[in-house]
N, C-alpha and C positions, 0 to 999 in steps of 0.2 A: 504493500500500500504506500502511497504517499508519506512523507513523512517530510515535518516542521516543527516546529518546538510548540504550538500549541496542542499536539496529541497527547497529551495527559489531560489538561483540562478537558481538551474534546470528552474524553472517557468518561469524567463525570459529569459532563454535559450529557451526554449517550443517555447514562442512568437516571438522570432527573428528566429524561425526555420519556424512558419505559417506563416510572416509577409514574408518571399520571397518564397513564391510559383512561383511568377509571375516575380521575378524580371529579371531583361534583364541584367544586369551588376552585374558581382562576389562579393559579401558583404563579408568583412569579418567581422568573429563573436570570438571576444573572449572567450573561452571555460576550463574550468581546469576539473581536473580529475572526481573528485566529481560530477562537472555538468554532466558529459558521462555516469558515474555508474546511475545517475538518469534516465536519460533519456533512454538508456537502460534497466531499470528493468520496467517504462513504454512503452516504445515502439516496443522492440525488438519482431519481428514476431516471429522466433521459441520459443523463450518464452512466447507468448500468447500462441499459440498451448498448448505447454506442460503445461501451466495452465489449461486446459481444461479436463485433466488426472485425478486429484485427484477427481473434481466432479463429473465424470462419474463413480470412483473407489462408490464414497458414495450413489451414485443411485442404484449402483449394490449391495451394502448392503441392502438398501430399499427391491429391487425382490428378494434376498436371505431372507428377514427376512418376510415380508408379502406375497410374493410366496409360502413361506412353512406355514407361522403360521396363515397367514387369516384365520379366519373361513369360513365356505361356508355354504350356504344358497339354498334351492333345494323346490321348488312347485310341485308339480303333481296334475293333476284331471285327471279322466275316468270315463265315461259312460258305461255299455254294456249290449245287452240285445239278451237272447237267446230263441229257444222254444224247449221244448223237447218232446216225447210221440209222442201220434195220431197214429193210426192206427188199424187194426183188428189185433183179436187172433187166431192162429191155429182152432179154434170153428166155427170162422164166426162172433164174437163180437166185437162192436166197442168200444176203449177205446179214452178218450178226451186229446187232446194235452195240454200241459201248457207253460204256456207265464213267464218267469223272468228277472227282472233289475235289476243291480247295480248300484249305484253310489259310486265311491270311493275318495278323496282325503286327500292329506298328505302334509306334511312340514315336514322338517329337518333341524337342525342346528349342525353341527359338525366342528372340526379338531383338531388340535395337539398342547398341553402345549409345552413351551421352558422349558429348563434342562431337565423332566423326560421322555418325551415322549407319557405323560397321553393321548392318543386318547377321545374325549368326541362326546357325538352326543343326543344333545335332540329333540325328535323325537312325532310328532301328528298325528292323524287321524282321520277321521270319512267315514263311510262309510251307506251306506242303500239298502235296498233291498225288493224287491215285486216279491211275484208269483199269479199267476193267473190261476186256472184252468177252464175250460169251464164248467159254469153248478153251480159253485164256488166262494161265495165271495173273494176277494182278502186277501193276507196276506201281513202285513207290519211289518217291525222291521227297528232301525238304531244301531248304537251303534258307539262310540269315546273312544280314546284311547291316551294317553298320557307318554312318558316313557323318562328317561335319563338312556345311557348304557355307562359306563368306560372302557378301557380295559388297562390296566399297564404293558407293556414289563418287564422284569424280568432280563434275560439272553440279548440278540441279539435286540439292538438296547434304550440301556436303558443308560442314562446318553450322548450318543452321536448316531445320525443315521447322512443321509445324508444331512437332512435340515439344524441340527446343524455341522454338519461338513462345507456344503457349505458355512454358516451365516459367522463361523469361519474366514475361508480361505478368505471371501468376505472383513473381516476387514482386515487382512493382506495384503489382498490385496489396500487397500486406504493407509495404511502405506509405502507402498512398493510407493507408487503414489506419496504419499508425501517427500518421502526421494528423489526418483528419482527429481522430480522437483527443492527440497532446493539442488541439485550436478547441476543442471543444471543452477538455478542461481549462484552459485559458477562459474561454469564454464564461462558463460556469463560475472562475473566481473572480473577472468581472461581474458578472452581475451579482453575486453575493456582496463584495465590495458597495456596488450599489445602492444596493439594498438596505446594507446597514447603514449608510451615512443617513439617505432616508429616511430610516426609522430613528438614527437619532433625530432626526431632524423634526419630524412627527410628535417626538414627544417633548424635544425642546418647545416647538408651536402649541400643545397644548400648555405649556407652565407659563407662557407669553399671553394667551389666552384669558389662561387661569389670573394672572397677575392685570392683564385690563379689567376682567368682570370686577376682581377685587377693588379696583381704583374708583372705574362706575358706579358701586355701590356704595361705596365711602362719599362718592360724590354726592350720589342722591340724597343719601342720609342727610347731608351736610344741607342740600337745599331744600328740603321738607323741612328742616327747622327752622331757617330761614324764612320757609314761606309761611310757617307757623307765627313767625313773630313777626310778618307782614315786610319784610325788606325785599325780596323778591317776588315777580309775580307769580301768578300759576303756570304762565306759559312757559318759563325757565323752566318749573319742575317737570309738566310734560315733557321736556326736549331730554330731559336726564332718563327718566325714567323709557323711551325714545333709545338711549343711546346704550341704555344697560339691559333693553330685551336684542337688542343688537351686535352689543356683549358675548350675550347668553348663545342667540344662533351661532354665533361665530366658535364659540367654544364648542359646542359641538359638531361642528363640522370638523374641527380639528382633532375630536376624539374618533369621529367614523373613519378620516383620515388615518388614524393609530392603527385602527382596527385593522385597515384595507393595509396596508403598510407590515405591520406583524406577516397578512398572511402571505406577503409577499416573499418573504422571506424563510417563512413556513416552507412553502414548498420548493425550496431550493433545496434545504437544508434537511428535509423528513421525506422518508417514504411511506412512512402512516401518519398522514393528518389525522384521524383521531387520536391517539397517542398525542398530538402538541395543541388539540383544537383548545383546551383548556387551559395553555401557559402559556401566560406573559412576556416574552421576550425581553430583556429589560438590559442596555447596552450598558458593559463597564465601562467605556470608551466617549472619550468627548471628540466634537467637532473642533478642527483647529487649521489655521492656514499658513504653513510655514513656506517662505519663497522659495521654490526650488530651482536649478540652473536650468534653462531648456537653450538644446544646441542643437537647431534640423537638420545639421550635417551628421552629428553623430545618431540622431534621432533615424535618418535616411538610412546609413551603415549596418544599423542594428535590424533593421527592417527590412532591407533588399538581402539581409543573409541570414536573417532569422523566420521570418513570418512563415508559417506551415503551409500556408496557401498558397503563396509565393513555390514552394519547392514540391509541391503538390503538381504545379503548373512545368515546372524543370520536367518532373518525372515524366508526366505526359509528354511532351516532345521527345523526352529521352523513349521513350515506346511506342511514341509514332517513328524515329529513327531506326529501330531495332526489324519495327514493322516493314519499312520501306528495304532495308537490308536482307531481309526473307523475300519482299517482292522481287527484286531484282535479281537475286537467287533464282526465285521460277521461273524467268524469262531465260535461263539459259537451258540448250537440253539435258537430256538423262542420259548421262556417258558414267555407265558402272564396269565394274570390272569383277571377276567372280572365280573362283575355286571353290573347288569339291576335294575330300581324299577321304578314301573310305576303305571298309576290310569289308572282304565277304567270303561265307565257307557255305558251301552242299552236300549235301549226303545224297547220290543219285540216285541208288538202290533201293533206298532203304528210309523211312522217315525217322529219323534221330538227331533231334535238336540238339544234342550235347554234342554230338560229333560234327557239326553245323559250328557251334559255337567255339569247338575248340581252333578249330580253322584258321576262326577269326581270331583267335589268339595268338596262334603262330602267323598270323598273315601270310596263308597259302594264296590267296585269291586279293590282293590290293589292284586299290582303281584309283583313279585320280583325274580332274579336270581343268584345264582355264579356260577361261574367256573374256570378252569385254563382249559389252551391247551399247547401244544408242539410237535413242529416239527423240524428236522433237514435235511438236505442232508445225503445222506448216504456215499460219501466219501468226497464232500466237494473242489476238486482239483483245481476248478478254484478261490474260496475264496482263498483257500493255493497256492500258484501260485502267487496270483495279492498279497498278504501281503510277500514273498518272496522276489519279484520285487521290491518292495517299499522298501524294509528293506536294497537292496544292493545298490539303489536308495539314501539313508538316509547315506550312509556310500560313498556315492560318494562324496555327497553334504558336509560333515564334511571333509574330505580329499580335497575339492575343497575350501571351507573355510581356513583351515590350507596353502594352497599353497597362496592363494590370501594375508592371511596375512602376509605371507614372502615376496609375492611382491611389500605389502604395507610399508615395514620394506627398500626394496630395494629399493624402490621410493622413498622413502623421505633418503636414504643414498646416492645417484645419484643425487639427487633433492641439499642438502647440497653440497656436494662435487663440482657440477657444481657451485655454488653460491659463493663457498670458490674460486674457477677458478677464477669465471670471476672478484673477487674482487683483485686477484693478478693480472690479467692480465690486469685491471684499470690503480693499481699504475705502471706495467711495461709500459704501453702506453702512462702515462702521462709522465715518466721518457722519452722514444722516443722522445715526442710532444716536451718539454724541451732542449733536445740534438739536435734535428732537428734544432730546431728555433737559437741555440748558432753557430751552425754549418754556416747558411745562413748569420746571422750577419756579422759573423768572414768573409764569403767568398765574400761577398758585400763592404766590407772596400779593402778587398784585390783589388776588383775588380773596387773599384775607385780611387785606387794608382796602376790601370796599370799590376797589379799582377796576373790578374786571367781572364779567359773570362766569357760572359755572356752566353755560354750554360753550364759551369760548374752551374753556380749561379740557372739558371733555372732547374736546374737536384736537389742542393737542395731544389728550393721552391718546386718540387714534392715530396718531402721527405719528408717537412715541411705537406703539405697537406695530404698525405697517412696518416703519423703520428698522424694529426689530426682527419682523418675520423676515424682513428683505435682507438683514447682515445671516442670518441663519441660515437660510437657501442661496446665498454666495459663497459662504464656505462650504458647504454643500454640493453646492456646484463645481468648484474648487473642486477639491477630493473627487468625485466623480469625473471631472475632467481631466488630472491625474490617473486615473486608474483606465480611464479610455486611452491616451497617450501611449501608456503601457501596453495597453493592449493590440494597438498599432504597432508598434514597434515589436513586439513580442516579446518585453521583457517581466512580465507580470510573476513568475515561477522568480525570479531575481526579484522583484518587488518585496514578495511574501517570504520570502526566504525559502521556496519551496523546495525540495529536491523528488525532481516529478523523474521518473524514467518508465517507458513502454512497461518492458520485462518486469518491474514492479509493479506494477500498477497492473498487471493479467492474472499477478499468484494469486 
């Protein structure tokens, strides 16, 4: 499995996650960042799915490599038996019908070397046979035979055919499995990432919330006495009371927001929502916006030779090449070349396999063959055709490459650029937050030397409170644009201090 230094917590995060399956009242559970990426990279459903991609990629090398390269193994027996003859001659003479048997069987063992193509086939037999004519002792003979035949392609199909082509493409294809997966756990701790700065953020906006309704209803109080002892009118107190059911809705939309936010994160992190429907999430982690360096050159470097997507795209060219290198292969002809050498022993007399077989022992009866062969199409148009297709196939893929890495170059300059944003628009929001809050001060003294009313004063606490939702969802934004940057460039496994690798992450 994965492994970070928040995997101990994770484990009693684990347990405080089984331990309320059943619970009937809302637990909360202390949680930081590090504990979520864990529990995520174990629990998260679409990422078991996509775990299940690369092992299927390396099974299907298995049937591309022993599909094509098993050898095969092949038995036969036969009996048969005929009669031939019997009947009269044009004279009026009878001639005597004959009775013959055979019995024949065989083994073979054959198939195809990896690199050269060597077809091999070692091959046995033995057979016997009896005639009989009427009037006639019988005749017997057997005889076995044992041979190994080569045959070495030359031209068409030598150094690469379809078995090694498929074998090929079958590994690229489990790389291609394995890259897809390490983008998809990236992606995964992006948006975990996400997620929690969110929900800090969520429950920071309810305590912002919380703390206007509080101010609102300080306020009202304050002008219900007021309008008791006749200094302000009623229309003030309407406008308070006005501004503290507006308070009120506001706070709860920021609790339903909590709500919606937890289960965001829920289902990142759990593969049994009931088991977490009842707990709290409750971040150890504050929101905070520290500058960090951004350099697009180095941001570019790390992303044209790291991004999985990116090498995802290599690999495909790299096997549409392999592909057009099998094509052009078929376009030449089939020039093989071939040898046989074999033993064979008979017994003519008599049918006795052993005496048959010792023959072949002694090599009384050796055979032997060469040859070459060669064939071609005679114009060949659908070979040339399908390596035409591929060729402009190959020249798609390289110019869909070249574009993607300009996107990748645009993505992470978008990627900066948003990040360099949300860090100005941080320090402009907490500048607001600052000026709002000097602002309320000032117009609260006014407004207890008589100077000011209390719907002015409640008009800045909403100024105060905007102010402050706005510096919260900036650094918010912040970190989130952060952890997108990373995720462009692919260095997010370095972010979190992850140490992700395939082979672990499959035990």
């Amino acid at each position: 499995m994965p492994i970070h230094k928040g995997i101990y917590a994770s484990t009693i995060v684990v347990g405080a996650l089984a331990g309320n399956s059943h619970a009937a009242e809302p637990k909360t559970q202390p949680i930081s960042l590090q504990d979520c990426i864990e529990l995520a990279l174990q629990h998260n459903l679409d990422l078991q799915i996509e775990r299940r991609n690369p092992v299927r990629a390396a099974l299907d090398i298995d049937i591309a490599r022993w599909g094509y390269y098993d050898p095969g193994f092949s038995l036969s027996g036969q009996t048969s038996s005929s009669t031939s003859g019997g009947g009269f001659t044009s004279e009026g003479l009878q001639f005597p019908s004959q009775d013959s048997d055979r019995d024949n069987f065989s083994a073979s063992l054959g198939g195809i070397l990896p690199y050269t193509g060597l077809q091999y086939s070692l091959r046995g037999s033995a057979s016997s046979f009896t005639t009989q004519q009427v009037g006639d002792p019988s005749r017997e003979s057997s005889d076995a035979n044992t041979s190994i035949v080569l045959t070495q392609p030359l031209l068409k199909n030598f150094w690469i055919d379809s078995g090694r082509l498929n074998l090929t493409l079958s590994k690229n294809s489990l790389r291609i499995a394995e890259l897809t997966l390490q983008r998809r756990v990236m992606d995964l701790v992006t948006q975990v990432e996400t997620a929690y700065h969110n929900l800090i953020f969520t429950f920071e906006s309810v305590k912002v919330q919380e703390a206007a309704l509080t101010l609102a209803n300080r306020s009202l109080d304050e002008t219900r006495k007021r309008f008791e002892v006749g200094t302000v009118a009623e229309l003030e107190t309407k406008q308070t009371e006005s501004q503290v059911a507006a308070r009120e809705a506001d706070l709860l939309t920021a609790r339903r927001n909590l709500d919606i936010q937890q289960n965001v994160l829920k289902r990142l992190i759990s593969d049994n929502y009931l088991a977490v429907h009842q707990l709290v999430l409750q971040p150890t982690e504050t929101l905070s916006a520290s500058k960090e360096v951004l350099d697009v050159h180095l941001s570019w470097d790390r992303g044209l030779t790291q991004r999985p997507d990116l090498l995802i795209s290599q690999i495909d060219v790299e096997s549409m090449g392999l592909q057009l290198k099998y094509d052009r292969n078929q376009l030449l002809p089939q020039l093989d070349v071939f040898g046989s050498y074999g033993r064979g022993g008979s017994s003519p007399f008599v049918i006795d396999y052993g005496e048959s077989f010792d023959r072949i022992r002694r090599g009384d009866e050796p055979n032997h063959s060469f040859g070459a062969s060669i064939s071609f199409p005679l114009s060949n148009r659908a070979a040339r055709s399908r390596y035409r297709s591929n060729k402009l196939r190959e020249e798609q893929l390289l110019l869909g490459l070249k574009g993607q890495e300009q996107g990748i170059m645009i993505e992470i300059d978008n990627a900066i650029k948003q990040a360099a944003s949300s860090y100005d628009r941080v320090q402009a929001t907490r500048k607001a937050s600052e000026y709002a809050l000097a602002a309320l001060e000032a117009e609260q003294k006014k407004l207890e030397n008589g100077k000011s009313t209390s719907f002015v004063v409640l008009q800045l606490q909403n100024d105060l409170t905007s102010a402050r939702s706005a510096e919260l969802r900036a650094i918010a934004d912040y970190n989130n644009a952060l952890a997108e940057l990373s995720f462009r460039e692919a260095t997010t496994f370095e972010r979190h201090n992850i140490n992700w690798e395939v082979e672990k992450d499959l035990k």
